[in-house]
C-alpha positions as CSV (number, residue, x, y, z in Angstrom):
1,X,2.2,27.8,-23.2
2,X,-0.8,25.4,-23.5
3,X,-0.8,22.3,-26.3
4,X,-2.6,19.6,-26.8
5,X,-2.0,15.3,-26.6
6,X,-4.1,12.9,-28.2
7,X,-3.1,9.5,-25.7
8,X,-4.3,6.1,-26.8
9,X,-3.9,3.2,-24.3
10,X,-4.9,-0.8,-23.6
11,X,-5.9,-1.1,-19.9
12,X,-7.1,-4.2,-17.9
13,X,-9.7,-2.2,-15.3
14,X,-10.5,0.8,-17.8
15,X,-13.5,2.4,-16.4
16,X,-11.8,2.7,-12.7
17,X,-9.2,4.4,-14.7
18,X,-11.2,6.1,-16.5
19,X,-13.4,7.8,-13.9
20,X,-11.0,7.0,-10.8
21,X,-8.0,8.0,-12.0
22,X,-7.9,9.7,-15.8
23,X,-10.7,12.4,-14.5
24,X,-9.7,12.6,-11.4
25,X,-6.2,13.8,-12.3
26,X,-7.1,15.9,-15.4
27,X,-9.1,17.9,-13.2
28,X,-7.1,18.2,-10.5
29,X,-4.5,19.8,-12.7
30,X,-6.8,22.1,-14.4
31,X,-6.8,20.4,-17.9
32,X,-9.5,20.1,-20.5
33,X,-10.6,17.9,-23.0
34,X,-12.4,13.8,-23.1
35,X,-11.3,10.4,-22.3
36,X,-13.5,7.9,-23.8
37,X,-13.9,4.2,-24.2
38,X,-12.6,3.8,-28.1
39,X,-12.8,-0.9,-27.9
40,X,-14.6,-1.9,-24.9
41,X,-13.7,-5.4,-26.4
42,X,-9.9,-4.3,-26.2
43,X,-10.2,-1.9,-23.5
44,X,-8.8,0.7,-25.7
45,X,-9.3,4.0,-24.2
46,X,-8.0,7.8,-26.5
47,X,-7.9,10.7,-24.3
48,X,-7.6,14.1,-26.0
49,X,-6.1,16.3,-23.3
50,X,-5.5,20.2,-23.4
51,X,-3.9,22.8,-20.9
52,X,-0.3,23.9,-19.7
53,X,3.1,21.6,-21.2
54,X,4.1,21.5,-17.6
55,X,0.5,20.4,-16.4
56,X,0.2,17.4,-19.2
57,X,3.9,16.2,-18.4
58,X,2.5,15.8,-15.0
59,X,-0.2,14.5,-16.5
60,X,1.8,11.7,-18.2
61,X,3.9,10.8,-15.5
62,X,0.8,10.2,-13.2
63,X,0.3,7.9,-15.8
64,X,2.7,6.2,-16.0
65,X,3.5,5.7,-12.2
66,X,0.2,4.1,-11.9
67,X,0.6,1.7,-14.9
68,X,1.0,-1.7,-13.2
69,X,-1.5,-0.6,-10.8
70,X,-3.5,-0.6,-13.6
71,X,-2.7,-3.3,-15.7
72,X,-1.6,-0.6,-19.0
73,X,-0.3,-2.8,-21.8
74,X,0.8,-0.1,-24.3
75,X,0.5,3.9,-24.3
76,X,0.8,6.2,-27.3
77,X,1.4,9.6,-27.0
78,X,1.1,12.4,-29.7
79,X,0.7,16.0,-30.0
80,X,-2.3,17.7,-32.3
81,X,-3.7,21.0,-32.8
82,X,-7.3,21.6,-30.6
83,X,-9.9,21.0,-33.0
84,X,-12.7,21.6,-30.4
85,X,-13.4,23.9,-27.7
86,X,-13.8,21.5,-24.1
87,X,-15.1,24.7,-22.8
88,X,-12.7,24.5,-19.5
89,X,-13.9,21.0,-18.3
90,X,-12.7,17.4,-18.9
91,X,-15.1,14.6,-19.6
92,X,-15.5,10.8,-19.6
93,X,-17.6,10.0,-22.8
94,X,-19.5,6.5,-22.5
């Protein structure tokens, strides 16, 4: 069954995770959807992710394994309904 996060987070070094690690990792496990730089001030990054629930919980926990190694200072994680087709593909937006 596939569903949908919206993920907002604060991270120190945010555009090695965003093109290191965030794309890297969404690709790898076949999910769709953007990660883009929301406060490059703040380093506040929102990722709209799509694909399977067991895919995104992997998804999450990669996350969240690599926190210190990133420096993440808070992560918010909700569910929404797709409101855009990612066409199959997941994308940094600058």
């Amino acid at each position: 069954m596939n569903k949908c996060l919206r993920i907002a987070l604060t991270a120190d070094s945010s555009n090695d995770f965003l093109y290191a690690f965030i794309q890297k990792h969404a690709r790898k496990l076949g999910l769709e959807g953007m990660a883009q730089m929301i406060d490059p001030k703040n380093n506040q990054i929102r990722i709209t992710v799509c694909g399977s629930a067991v895919d995104l919980d992997h998804f999450i926990d990669l996350i969240h394994k690599e926190a210190t190694k990133f420096d993440l200072h808070s992560m918010e994680v909700e569910p929404f309904l797709k409101d855009k087709d990612y066409r199959s593909v997941f994308r940094v937006i600058d």
